[in-house]
C-alpha positions in Angstrom: 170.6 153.3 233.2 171.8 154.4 229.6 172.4 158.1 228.5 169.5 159.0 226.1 169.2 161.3 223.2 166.3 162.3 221.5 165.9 163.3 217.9 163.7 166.5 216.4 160.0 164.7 215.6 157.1 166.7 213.7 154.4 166.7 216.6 151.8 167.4 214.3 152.7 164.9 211.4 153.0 162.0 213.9 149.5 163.2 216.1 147.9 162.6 212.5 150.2 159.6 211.9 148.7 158.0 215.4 144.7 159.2 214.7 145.0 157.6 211.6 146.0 154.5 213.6 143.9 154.4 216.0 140.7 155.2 213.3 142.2 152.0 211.5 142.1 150.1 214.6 139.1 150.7 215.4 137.7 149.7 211.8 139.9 146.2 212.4 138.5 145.3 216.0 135.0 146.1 214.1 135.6 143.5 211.3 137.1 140.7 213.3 135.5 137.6 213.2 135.7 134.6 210.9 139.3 133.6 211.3 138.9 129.9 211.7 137.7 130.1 208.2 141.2 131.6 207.1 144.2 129.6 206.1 146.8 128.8 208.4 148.8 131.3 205.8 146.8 133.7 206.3 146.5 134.1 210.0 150.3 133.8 210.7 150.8 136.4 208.0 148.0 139.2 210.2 149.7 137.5 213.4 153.1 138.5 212.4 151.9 142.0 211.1 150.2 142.8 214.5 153.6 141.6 216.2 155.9 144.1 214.0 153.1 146.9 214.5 153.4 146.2 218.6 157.3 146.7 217.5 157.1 150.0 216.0 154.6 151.8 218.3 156.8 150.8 221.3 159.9 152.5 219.5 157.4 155.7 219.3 156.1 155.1 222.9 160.0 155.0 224.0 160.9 158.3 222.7 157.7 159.9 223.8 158.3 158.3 227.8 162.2 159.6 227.8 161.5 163.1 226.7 158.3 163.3 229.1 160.2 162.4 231.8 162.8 164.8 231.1 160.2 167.4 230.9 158.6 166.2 234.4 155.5 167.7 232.6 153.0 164.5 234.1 154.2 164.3 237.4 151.8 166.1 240.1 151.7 166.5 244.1 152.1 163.5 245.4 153.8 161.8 242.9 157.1 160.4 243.9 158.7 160.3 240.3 157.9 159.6 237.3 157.2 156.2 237.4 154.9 156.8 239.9 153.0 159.3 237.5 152.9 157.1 234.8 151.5 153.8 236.7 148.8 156.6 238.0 148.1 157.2 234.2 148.3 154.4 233.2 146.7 152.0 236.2 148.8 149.4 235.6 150.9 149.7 238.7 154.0 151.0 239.6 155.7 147.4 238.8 155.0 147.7 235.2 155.3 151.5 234.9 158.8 150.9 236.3 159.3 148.0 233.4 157.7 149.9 230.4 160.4 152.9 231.1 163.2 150.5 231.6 162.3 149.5 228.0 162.1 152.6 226.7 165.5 153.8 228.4 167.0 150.8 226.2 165.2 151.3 223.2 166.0 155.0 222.9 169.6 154.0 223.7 170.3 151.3 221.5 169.3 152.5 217.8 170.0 149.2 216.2 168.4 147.6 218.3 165.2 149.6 218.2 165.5 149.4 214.4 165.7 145.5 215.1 162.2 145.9 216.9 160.6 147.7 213.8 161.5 145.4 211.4 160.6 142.0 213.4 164.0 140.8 214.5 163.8 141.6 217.9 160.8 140.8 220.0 159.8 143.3 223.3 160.1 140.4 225.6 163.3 140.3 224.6 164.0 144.1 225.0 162.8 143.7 228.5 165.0 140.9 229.0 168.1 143.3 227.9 166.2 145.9 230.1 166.6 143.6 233.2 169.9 142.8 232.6 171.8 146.1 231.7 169.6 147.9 234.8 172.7 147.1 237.3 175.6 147.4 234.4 178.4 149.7 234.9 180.3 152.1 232.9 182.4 150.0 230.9 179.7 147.3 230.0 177.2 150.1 228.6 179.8 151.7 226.7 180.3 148.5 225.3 176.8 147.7 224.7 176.2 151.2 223.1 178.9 150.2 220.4 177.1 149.7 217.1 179.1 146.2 217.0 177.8 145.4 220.0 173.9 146.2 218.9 174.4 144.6 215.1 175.4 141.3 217.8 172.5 141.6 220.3 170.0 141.8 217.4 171.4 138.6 215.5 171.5 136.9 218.8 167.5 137.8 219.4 166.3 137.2 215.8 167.9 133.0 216.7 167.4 133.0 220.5 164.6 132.5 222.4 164.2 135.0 225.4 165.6 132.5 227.7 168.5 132.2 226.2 169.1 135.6 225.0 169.1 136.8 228.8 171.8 134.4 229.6 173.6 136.1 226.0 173.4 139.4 227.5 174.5 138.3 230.2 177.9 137.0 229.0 178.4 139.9 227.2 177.9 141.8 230.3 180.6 139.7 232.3 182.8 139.8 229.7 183.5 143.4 229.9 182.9 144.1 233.3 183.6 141.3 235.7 182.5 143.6 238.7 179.0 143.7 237.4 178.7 140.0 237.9 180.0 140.4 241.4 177.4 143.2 242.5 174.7 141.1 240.7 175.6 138.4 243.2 176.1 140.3 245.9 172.4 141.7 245.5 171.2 138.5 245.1 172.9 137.1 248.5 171.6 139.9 250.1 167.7 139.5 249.0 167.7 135.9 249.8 164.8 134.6 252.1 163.0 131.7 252.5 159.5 131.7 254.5 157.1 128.3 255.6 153.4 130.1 255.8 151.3 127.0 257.5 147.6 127.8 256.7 144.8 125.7 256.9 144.4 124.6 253.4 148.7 123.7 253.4 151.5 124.8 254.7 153.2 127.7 251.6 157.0 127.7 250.8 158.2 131.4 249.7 161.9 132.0 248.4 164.7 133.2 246.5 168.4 132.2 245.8 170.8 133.4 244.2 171.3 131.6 240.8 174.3 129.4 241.9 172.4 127.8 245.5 169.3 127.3 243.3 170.8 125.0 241.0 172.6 123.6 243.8 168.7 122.6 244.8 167.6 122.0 241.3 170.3 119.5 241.0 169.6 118.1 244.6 165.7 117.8 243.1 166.2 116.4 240.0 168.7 114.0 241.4 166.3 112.3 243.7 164.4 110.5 240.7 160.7 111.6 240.8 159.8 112.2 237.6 155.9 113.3 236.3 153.6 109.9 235.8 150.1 109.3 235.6 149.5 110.0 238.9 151.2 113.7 239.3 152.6 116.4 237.2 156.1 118.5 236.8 155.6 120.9 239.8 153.9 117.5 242.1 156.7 115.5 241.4 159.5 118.2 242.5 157.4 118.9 245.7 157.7 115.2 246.4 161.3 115.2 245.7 161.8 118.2 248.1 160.3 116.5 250.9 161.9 113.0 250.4 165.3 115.4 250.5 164.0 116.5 254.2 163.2 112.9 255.2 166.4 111.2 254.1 168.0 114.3 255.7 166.5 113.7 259.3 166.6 110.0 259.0 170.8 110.5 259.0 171.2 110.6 254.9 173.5 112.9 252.5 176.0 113.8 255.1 173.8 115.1 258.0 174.6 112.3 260.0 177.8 113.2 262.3 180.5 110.5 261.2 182.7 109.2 264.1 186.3 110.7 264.2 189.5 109.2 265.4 191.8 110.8 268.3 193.4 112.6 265.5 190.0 114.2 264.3 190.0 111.9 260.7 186.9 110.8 260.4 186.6 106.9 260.6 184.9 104.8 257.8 181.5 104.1 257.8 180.5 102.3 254.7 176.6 102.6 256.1 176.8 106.3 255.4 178.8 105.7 252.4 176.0 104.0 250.8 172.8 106.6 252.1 175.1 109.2 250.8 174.9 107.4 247.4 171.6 106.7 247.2 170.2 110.6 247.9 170.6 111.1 243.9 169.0 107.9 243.1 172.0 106.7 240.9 175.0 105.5 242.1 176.7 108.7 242.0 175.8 111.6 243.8 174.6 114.7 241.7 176.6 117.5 241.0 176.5 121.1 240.0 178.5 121.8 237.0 180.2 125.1 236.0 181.5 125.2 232.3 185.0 127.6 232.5 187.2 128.8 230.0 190.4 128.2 230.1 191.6 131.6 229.9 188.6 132.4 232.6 190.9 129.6 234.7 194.0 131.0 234.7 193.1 134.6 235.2 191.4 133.9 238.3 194.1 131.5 239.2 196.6 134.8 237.9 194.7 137.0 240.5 195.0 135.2 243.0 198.7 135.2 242.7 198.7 138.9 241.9 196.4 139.3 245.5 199.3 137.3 247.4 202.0 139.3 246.3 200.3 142.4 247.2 199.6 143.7 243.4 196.6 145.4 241.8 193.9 141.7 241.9 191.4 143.5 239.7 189.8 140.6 237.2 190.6 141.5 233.4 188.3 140.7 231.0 187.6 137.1 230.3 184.6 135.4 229.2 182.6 134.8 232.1 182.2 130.8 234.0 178.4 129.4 233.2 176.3 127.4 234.8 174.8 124.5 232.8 171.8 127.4 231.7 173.7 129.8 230.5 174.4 132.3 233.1 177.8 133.8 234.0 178.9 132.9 237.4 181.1 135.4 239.8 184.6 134.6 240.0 184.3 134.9 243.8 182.1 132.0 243.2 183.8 130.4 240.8 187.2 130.8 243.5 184.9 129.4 246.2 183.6 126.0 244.1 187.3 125.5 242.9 188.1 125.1 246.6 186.5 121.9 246.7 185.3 120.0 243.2 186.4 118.0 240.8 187.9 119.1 237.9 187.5 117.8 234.5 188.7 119.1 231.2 186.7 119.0 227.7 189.2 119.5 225.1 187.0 121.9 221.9 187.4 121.4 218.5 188.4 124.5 216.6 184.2 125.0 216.1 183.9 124.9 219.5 182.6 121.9 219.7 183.7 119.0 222.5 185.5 115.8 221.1 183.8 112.1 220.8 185.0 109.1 222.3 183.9 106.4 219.1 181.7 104.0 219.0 182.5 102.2 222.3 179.4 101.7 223.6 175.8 102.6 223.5 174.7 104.7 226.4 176.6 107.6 226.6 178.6 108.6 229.4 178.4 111.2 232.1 181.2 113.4 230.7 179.8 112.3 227.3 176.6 114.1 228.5 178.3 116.7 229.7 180.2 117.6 227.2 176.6 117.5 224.9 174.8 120.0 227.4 178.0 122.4 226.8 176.6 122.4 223.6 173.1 122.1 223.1 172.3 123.4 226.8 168.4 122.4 226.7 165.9 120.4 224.1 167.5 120.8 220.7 163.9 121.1 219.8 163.3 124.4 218.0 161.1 126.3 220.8 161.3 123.8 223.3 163.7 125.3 226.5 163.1 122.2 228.8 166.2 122.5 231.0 169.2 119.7 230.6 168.6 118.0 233.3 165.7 116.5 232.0 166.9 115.6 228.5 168.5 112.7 227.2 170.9 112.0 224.6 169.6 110.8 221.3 171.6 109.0 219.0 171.4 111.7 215.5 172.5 108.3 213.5 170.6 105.6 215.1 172.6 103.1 217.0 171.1 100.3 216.1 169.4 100.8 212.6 172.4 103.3 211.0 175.5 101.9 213.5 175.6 105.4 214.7 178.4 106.1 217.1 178.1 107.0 220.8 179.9 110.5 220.7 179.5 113.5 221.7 179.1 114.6 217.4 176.4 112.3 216.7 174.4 113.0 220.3 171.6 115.7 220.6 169.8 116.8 223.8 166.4 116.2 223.6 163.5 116.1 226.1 161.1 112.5 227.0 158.8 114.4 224.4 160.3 115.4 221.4 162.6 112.4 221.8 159.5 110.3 221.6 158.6 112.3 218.2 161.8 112.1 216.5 161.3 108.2 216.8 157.5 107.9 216.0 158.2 110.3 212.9 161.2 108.5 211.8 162.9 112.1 211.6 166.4 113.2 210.1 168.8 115.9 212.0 170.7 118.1 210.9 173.1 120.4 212.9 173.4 123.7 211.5 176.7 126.2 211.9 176.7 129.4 214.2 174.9 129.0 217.7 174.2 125.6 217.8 171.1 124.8 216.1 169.1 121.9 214.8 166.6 121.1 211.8 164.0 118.4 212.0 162.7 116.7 208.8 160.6 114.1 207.5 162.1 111.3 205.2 161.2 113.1 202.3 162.5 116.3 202.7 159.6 118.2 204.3 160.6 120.4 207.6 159.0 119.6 210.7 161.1 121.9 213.0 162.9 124.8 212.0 165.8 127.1 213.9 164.0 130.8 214.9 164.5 133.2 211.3 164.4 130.2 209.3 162.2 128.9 206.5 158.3 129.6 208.0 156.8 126.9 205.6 156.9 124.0 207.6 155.2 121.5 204.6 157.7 122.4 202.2 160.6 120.3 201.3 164.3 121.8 201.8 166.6 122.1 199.2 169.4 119.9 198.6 171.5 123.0 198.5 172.1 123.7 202.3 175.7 123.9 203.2 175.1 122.6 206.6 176.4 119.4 207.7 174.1 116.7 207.5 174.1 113.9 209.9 171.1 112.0 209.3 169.0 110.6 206.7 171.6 107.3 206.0 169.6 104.4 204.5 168.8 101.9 206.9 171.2 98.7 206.7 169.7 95.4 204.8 167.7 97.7 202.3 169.6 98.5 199.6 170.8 101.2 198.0 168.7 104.2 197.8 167.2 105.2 194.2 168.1 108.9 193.4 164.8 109.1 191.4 162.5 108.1 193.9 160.2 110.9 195.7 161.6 110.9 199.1 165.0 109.8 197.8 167.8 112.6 198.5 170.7 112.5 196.7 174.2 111.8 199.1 176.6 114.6 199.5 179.6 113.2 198.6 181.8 116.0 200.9 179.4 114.3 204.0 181.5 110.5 204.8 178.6 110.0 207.7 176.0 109.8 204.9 177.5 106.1 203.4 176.5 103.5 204.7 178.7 101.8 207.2 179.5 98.1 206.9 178.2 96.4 210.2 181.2 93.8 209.8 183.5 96.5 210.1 182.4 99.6 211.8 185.4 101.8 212.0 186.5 101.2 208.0 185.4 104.5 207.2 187.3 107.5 205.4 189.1 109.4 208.5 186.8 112.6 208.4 188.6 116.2 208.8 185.8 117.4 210.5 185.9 114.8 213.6 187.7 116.6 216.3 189.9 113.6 217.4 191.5 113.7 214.3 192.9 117.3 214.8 195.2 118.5 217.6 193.2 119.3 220.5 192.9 123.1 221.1 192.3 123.1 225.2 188.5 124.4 225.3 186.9 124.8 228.6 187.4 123.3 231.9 184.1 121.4 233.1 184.0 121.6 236.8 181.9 119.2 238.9 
């Protein structure tokens, strides 16, 4: 994996050090009891003490596993390395041996980031996560990762990500300096692949695994069908029943299996029968799709390579950020050469944020390439700690439609799941989009924060400050109830540099001040292609 150094350590100064430890761990697990009588205060403060702690022995633990290994001082007769010694030692199993030393390879190699761990910015899943990712990374990309840039970027990335996304993060940054990585990734994927039907007495037992690109081909195949959770069945009963109504419309001459009737000339001849079945597999009226977000720079090397490959020149990929999938994760370009074969393209043109542009206030229910362009952005539940997938979010309205004339564009949309959707409505709560990684804030009426972005303010109950520099683009009064009294508890005072926070005239709707901010009002920077 990485090249590891280690650094001179009193052995007798930290032996003491870890007694001590263990002597005052012993007196804690001895005292516990009573903590439902503590404040909520209280226990998140030990909870959060414990979790640095955790941090700070691993970082010891690291150094301590790289040197033994390079000692090979543990490893006996009949032990096949040292992995194998340690899950002996350990009786864990070889599985988690093999993990634990992955972390400590990366740990030991990344300073900054270890320093991250000890001071509570970067959690150990996530370390494992980077673990995972860099184990099949080549030259180029560890050099890159090993840069103290590079570290100072992975730990603000984990002290505002959740593990979930900061995989797909490391990933990116992976792909972006060493394309090939991405393609041997892939290509150990495709060659693990397997699917097994175990029919036993109690059921019949599906066993698999894709690579990422044909599972969300399924996922999207799944989800399109319609079946969501009810009363009746849950998440994981609902796709089962999905997967099996793909199988029956399959064998009943559905979604394309059926063989359509050709002319002399091989063209195949209309049938409007098979038109409609193939329609009605996704249980809309258009058929799902699997969407890759590219670059446009991403676009026109590959398209560049290509041309390079056909006149015989060098066809190695140059860096460029990688092609995603709606979750995150880079895609190969020998993927992304074979989707561009047949798709549909479609271009999103980014603001100079990053951000996709709006359509106005046309209409209420957003679009499908309004919806796209919001899962470019928000990519799952803009709920803080929520990471249910896109495909089961909708698109919420940040300024009401119907109480604050919001409009129906991609700026005033958020991805949220049934769930916290449900919530922001029942709890009446304001939105606010903050700068950097896209993140959101939830509030109350009257200030007090109900949902807050990873690293920020921990005090849910109190009130934020009407200091914030982020954009605020809820909390308008609601029309028909006059004007808002700046002395009233509850009452926040407008930001005059904010136009969305006025109150919009429902005789005219689109009298308002042209806004700087609003994408459409720039000239559009080409952004990313959105292939379907």
């Amino acid at each position: 994996m990485f090249e590891t150094t280690s650094r001179d350590a009193d052995a007798s100064w930290i032996l003491g050090a870890l007694d001590a430890l263990v002597e005052s761990g012993d007196r804690l697990a001895s005292a516990h009891g009573g903590f439902e009588r503590w404040s909520g205060r209280e226990r998140g403060r030990a909870l959060r003490a414990l979790d640095r702690l955790a941090g700070s022995l691993a970082t010891v633990r690291a150094g301590l596993l790289v040197a033994e290994r390079a000692a090979h001082t543990s490893v006996r007769p009949g032990d096949r390395d040292f992995e194998a010694a340690r899950a002996r030692a350990t009786r864990t199993g070889l599985g988690q041996a093999r993990r634990e030393v992955q972390q400590a390879d990366t740990l030991v190699a990344l300073p900054a980031v270890a320093q991250g761990v000890r001071d509570g910015d970067v959690p150990l899943p996530h370390v494992d996560a980077l673990a995972r990712v860099t184990a099949h990374a080549g030259d180029e990309a560890r050099a890159a990762l090993t840069s103290p840039e590079t570290q100072q970027r992975l730990v603000g990335l984990a002290r505002r990500q959740t593990v979930k996304e900061f995989t797909a993060s490391v990933a990116r940054v992976v792909a972006e300096h060493e394309p090939a990585a991405v393609e041997r990734g892939v290509a150990a994927q495709r060659r693990e692949r397997f699917f097994i039907m175990s029919q036993q007495p109690e059921g019949t037992f599906l066993r698999g695994r894709l690579d990422h690109a044909a599972a969300e081909a399924l996922r999207v195949a799944i989800a399109g069908v319609g079946m969501a959770p009810d009363e009746e069945r849950d998440k994981r009963q609902a796709d089962a029943d999905a997967l099996v109504a793909l199988a029956e419309r399959a064998t009943a001459g559905m979604a394309g299996v059926r063989r359509r009737t050709r002319d002399p000339n091989g063209l195949p001849l209309p049938d409007p029968g098979q038109d409609v079945a193939d329609a009605r597999v996704s249980g809309v009226a258009n058929r799902p799709s699997v969407s890759l977000i590219v670059p446009a720079e991403t676009f026109v090397e590959l398209r560049d390579a290509q041309r390079r490959r056909e006149t015989g020149e060098e066809a190695t990929i140059r860096p460029v950020p990688p092609a995603l999938l709606e979750n995150g994760m880079p895609v190969a370009m020998s993927q992304l050469a074979r989707v561009l074969c047949d798709c549909e393209l479609g271009r999103i043109v980014m603001s100079a944020e990053g951000l996709p542009l709006d359509v106005g206030r046309t209409q209420r229910l957003y679009s499908g390439a309004q919806r796209r362009a919001v899962i470019v952005r928000d990519r799952a539940c803009a709920w803080n700690g929520c990471d249910v997938p896109a495909a089961y979010c909708e698109v919420h309205h940040i300024r009401w439609w119907d109480r604050d004339l919001g409009r129906t564009s991609v700026e005033n949309g958020v991805l949220l799941c049934g769930h916290h959707h449900t919530t922001v409505h029942a709890l009446d709560l304001a939105i606010r989009r903050l700068g950097g990684p896209v993140r959101y804030e939830f509030t109350r009426r009257d200030g007090r924060v109900v949902s807050v972005p990873p690293g920020g303010d921990r005090d849910a109950a109190a009130p934020r400050g009407a200091g914030s520099t982020a954009t605020r683009l809820a909390g308008a009064e609601r029309p028909g109830r006059g004007s808002p009294d700046p002395g009233a508890p509850g009452q926040r005072t407008p930001d005059p540099r904010v136009p969305e926070q006025r109150t919009p005239d429902p005789r005219v709707p689109e009298q308002r001040t042209p806004d700087p901010r609003v994408p459409e009002q720039r000239t559009p920077d080409p952004g990313v292609l959105d292939v379907a």
